[in-house]
C-alpha positions in Angstrom: -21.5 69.1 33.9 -21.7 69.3 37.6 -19.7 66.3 39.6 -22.6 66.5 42.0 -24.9 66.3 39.8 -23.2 62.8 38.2 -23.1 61.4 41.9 -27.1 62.1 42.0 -27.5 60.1 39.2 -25.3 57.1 40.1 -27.4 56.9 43.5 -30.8 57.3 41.6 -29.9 54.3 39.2 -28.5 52.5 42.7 -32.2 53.4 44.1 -33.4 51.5 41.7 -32.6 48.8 41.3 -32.9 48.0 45.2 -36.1 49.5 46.4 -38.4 47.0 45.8 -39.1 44.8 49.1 -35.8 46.8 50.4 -35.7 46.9 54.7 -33.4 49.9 54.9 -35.6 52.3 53.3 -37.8 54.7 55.0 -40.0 56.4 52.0 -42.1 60.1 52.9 -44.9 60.5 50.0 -45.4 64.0 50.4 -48.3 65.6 48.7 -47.3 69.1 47.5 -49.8 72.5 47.6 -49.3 76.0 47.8 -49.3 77.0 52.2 -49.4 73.9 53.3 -47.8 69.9 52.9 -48.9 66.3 53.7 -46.7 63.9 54.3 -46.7 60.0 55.0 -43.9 58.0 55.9 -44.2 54.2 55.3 -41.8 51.0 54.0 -40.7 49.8 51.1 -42.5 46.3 52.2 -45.7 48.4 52.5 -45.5 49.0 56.4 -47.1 52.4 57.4 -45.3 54.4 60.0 -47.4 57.4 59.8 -50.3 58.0 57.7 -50.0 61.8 57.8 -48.0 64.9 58.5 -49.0 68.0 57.6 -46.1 70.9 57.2 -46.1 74.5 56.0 -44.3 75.7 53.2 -41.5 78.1 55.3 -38.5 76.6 56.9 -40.3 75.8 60.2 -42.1 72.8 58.3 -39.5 72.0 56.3 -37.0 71.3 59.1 -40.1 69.7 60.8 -40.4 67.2 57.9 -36.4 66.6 58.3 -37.1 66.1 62.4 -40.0 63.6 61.6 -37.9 62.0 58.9 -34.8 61.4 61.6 -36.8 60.5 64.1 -38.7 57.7 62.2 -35.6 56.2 60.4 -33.7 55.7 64.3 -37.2 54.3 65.9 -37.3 51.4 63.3 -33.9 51.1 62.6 -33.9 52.4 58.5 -30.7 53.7 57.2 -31.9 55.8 54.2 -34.4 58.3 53.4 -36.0 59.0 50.3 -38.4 61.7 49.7 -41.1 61.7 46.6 -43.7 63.9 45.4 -45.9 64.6 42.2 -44.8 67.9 40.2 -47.5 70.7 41.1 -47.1 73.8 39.0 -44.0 75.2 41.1 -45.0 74.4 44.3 -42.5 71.8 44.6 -39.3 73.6 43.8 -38.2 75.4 46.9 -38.9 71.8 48.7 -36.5 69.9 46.5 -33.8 72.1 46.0 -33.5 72.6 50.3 -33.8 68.8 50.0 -31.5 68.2 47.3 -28.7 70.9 48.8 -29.0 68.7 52.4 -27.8 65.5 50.1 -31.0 63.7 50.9 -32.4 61.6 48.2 -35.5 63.2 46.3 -37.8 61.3 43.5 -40.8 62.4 41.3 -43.7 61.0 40.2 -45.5 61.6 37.0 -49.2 62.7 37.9 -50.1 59.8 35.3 -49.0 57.3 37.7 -50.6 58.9 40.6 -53.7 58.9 38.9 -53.7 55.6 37.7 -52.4 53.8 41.0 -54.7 55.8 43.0 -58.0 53.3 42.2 -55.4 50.4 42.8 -54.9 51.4 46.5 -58.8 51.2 48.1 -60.8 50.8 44.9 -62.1 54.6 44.6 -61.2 57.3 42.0 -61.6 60.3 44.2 -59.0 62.8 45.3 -57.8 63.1 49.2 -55.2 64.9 50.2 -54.9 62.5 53.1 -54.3 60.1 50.9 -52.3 60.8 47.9 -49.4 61.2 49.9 -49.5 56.9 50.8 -50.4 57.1 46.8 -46.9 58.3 46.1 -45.3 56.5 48.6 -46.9 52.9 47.1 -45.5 53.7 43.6 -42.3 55.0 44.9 -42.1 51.3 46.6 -42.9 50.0 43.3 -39.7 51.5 41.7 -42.0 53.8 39.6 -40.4 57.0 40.0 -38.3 59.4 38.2 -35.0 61.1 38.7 -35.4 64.9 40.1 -33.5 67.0 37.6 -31.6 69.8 39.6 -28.9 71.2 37.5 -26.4 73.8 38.2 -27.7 76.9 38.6 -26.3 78.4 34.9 -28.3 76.0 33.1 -31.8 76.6 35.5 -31.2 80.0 34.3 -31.3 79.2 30.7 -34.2 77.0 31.1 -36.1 80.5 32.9 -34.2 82.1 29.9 -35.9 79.9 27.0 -39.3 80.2 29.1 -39.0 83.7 29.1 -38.3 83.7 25.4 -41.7 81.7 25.0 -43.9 83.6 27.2 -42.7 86.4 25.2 -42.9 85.1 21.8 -46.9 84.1 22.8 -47.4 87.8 23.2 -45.9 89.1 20.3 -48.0 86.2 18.0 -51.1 87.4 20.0 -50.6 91.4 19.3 -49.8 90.4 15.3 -53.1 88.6 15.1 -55.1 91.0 17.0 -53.7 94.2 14.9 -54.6 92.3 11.8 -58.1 90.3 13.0 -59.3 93.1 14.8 -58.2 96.4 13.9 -57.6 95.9 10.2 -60.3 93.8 9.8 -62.9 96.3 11.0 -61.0 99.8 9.7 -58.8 99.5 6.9 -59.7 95.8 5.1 -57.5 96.6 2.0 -54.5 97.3 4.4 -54.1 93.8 5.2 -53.1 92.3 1.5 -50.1 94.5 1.8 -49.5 93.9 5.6 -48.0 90.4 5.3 -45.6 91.6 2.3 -44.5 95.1 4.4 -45.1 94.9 8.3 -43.3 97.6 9.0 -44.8 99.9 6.6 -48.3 98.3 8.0 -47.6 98.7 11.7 -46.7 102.7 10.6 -49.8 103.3 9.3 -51.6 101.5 12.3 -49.5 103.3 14.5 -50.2 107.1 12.8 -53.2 107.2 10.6 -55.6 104.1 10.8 -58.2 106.0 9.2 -58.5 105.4 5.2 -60.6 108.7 5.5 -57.8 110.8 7.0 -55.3 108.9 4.5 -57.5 110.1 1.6 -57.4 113.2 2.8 -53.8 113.7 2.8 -51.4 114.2 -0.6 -49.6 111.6 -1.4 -46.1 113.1 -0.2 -47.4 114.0 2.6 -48.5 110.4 3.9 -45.0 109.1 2.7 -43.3 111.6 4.7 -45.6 110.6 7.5 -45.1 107.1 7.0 -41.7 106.3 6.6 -40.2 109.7 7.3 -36.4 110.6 6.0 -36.0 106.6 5.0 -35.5 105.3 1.5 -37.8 102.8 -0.1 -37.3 100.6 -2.7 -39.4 100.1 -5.6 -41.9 97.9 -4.8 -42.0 99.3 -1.6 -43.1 102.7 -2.8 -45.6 100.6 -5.0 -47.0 99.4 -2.3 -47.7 102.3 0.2 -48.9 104.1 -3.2 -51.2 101.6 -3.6 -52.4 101.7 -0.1 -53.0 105.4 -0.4 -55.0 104.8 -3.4 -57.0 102.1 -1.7 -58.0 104.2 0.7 -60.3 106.2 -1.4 -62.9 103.4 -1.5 -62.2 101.7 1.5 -65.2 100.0 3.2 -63.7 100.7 6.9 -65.5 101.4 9.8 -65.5 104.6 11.3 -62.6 105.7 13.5 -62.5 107.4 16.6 -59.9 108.8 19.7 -60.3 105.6 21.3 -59.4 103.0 18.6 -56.6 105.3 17.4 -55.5 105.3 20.9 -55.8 101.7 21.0 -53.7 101.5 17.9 -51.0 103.0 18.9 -50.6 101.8 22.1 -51.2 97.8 20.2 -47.8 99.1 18.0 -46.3 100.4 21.0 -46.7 97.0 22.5 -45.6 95.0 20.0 -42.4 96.8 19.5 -41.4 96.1 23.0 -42.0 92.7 23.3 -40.1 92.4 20.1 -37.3 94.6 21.9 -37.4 92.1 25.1 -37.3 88.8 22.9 -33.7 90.3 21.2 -32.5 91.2 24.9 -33.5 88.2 26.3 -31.6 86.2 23.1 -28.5 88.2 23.4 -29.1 86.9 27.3 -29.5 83.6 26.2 -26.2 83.4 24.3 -24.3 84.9 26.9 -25.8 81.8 29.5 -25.0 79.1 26.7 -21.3 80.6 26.4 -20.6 78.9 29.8 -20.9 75.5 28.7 -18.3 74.4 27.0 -21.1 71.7 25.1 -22.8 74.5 23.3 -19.3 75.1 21.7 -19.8 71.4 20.2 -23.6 71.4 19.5 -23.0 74.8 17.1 -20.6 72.2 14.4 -23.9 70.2 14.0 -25.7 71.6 10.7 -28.7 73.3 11.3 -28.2 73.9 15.0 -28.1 77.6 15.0 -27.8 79.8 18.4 -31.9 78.7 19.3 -31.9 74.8 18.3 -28.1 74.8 20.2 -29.5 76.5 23.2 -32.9 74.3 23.1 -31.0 71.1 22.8 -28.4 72.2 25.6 -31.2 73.3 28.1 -33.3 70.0 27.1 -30.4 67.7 27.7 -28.7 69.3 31.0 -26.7 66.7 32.4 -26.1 63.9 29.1 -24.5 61.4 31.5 -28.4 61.1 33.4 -29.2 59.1 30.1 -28.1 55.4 29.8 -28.9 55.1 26.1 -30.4 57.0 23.4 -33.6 55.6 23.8 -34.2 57.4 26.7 -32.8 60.6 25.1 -35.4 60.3 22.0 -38.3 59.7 24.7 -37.3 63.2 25.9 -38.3 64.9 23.0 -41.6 62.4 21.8 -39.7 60.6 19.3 -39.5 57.6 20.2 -41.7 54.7 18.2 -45.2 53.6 20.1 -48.5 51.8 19.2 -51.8 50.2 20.3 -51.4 46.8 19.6 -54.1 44.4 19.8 -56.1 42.1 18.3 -55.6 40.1 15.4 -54.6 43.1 13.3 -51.8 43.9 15.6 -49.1 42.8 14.0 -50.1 44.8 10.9 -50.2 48.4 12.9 -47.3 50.8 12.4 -45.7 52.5 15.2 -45.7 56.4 15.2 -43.8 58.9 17.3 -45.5 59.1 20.6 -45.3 62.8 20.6 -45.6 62.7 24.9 -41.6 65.2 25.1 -41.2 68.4 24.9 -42.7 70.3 22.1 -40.6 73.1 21.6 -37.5 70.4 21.4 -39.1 68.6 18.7 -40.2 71.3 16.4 -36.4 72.7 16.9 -35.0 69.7 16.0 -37.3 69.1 12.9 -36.0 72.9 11.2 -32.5 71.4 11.9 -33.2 68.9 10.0 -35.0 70.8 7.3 -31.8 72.9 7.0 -29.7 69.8 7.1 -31.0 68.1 4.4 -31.0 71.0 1.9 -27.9 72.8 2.7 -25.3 70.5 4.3 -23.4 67.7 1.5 -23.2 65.1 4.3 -27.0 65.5 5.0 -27.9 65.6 2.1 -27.0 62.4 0.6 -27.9 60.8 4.1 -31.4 62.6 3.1 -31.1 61.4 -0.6 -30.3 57.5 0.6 -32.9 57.4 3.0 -35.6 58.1 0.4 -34.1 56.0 -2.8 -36.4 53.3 -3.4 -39.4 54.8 -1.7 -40.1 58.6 -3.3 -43.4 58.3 -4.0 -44.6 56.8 -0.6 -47.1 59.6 0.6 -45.6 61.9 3.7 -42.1 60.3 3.1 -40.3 63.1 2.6 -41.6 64.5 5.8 -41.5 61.3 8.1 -37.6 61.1 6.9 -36.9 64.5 8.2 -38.6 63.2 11.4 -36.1 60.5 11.5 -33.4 62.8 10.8 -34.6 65.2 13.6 -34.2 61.9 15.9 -30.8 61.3 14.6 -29.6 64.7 15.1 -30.8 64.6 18.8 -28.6 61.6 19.5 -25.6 62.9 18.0 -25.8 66.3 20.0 -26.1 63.9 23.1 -23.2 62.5 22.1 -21.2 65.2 21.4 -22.1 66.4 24.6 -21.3 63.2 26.6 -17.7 63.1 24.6 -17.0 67.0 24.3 -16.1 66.5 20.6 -17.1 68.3 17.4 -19.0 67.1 15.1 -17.9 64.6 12.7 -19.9 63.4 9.0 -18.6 60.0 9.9 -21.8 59.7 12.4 -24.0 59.5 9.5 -22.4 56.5 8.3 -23.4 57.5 4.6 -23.1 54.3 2.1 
């Protein structure tokens, strides 16, 4: 990974650790929108310098904020700067990478925190503009901020990549369930038994004759010729469309018109590009992953295919910004948490606190689901992990869960070590 990128990281941990009651630290809270930025520079010790600057979003307010920012640390004799705002939709990025590319220090804060400290500050709840930037500035004070993750720009395009790929994946779900809940609900009821077993027989017929009375109309060879037109079918694939055009006799669908078959095909249409762009944007997606010589070692894991590799790789970015594998299973929601109190708090079982990425975690758990069933190694790691306690209700699946969290710490350590993977990290009895 980037050297720069490490050196980031060593200076974040540095921060720390020293900026609680620190004198050398000047700290700008800056309150992010869309046009237009407040900023408020105070101490570490809880001194305000200057309750508010405001600042456009161009590079005239940006170098403004870096003139302000110079300007305060000379007057009261401050040696470091350190900049901190709260995530707002994307608003943020083109401030923190011109921040992070000038070498200046840059934290976050989670929108939790905000929230939370903000009644601590002047006992109120509401939201000021004016005022959330000395809200970010107090917690940053506080030590309770987070490392700003700017990778190299490869693996910012695999992240756009694998958001792409989602985005894309949303639409193609949406157009399935709207061909099915809408138009074969309303036209061609029967149609949708055999839709799941044959799509692409189903998405023809959508696509060229909807209508059960225009099908009923036709001779048989003439709606297979129209359907799947100089391909071969097997046998229970010619079953099937025969059976469609018999359905079609008696079917109970509405009516069609111009304007629904229009809307049919143009549905079809639809769906096979957005089916097109998620294979171009995989194929894209490989080619990104190809650059990092960790994907190379994340493929020997079993179950990480070209997605859960290129997941995990884009998740993880930088492995050497983790000090231990607790923080690397918070990442993805697995790690162990529970509300404890009471006299029956000793008694409660901790679950996974499910508060990481999604995606990440549902990748992970189809690793492991592949693991365990196809891989020798995994399997008897599997097998040992659930001797003695089989008939526990939702074992099975809360193993799996803690072989999803295993497999997650040994691609961050492949990663960190650039080796394959070896069965000796199971440490199998």
């Amino acid at each position: 990974m980037d050297v720069k990128d490490c050196i980031r990281v060593e200076a974040f941990r540095q921060l720390k650790k020293e900026i609680r009651g620190s004198e050398r630290h000047l700290i700008v809270g800056i309150d992010v929108a869309k046009d237009k930025h407040n900023a408020f520079f105070g101490t570490a010790r809880g001194h305000t310098l200057l309750k508010r600057l405001v600042f456009e979003n161009n590079i005239e307010g940006f170098e403004k904020l870096l003139t302000f920012s110079e300007s305060m640390k000379v007057k009261h004799a401050l040696e470091e700067v350190v900049f901190g705002f709260e995530p707002t939709a994307n608003y943020h990025k083109p401030l923190g990478e011109y921040l992070v590319k000038r070498g200046l220090s840059v934290v976050l804060v989670s929108g939790k925190a905000v929230k939370n400290n903000r009644e601590m500050l002047d006992n109120r709840w509401d939201k000021n503009d004016t005022k959330d930037p000395a809200n970010i500035a107090d917690l940053i004070s506080q030590g309770k901020f987070m490392y700003y993750d700017h990778p190299v720009l490869p693996l910012r395009d695999l992240r756009n990549l694998l958001s792409l790929k989602r985005r894309l994946k949303k639409q193609e779900h949406g157009l399935k369930v709207r061909i099915r809940n809408h138009l074969l609900a309303q036209y061609f009821p029967e149609l949708d038994r055999y839709y799941g077993q044959w799509e692409r027989g189903g998405l023809s017929i959508v696509r060229w004759c909807l209508s059960p009375s225009a099908i009923a109309g036709m001779e048989y060879e003439q709606f297979e010729r129209l359907i799947v037109p100089g391909s071969r079918m097997n046998l229970s694939q010619q079953e099937r469309l025969k059976a469609i055009w018999q359905k079609a006799t008696d079917s109970i669908g509405c009516e069609v018109g111009e304007a629904l078959e229009f809307e049919a095909r143009m549905m079809v249409e639809g769906l096979k590009q957005v089916r097109e762009a998620i294979r171009v944007t995989d194929e894209k997606i490989k080619g990104v992953c190809l650059h990092f010589p960790e994907y190379s070692y994340l493929r020997t894991i079993p179950g990480f295919g070209p997605d859960v590799s290129s997941k995990v790789l884009a998740a993880i970015g930088n492995p050497f910004r983790f000090d231990n594998e607790t923080q690397v299973l918070k990442l993805a929601g697995w790690d162990l948490s529970a509300t404890r109190s009471g006299k029956n708090s000793n008694a409660i079982r901790p679950v996974i606190s499910k508060k990481g990425k999604a995606e990440l975690r549902y990748a992970l758990y189809q690793a492991a689901l592949i693991a365990s069933t196809r891989n020798q190694f995994f399997v008897m790691y599997y097998t040992n992990k659930l001797r003695g306690r089989e008939k526990e209700k939702g074992i099975k699946t809360k193993m799996r869960v803690k072989l999803a969290a295993k497999l997650l710490v040994i691609a961050w350590t492949l990663m960190k070590k650039e080796e394959p993977f070896n069965p000796d990290f199971l440490h199998i009895d």
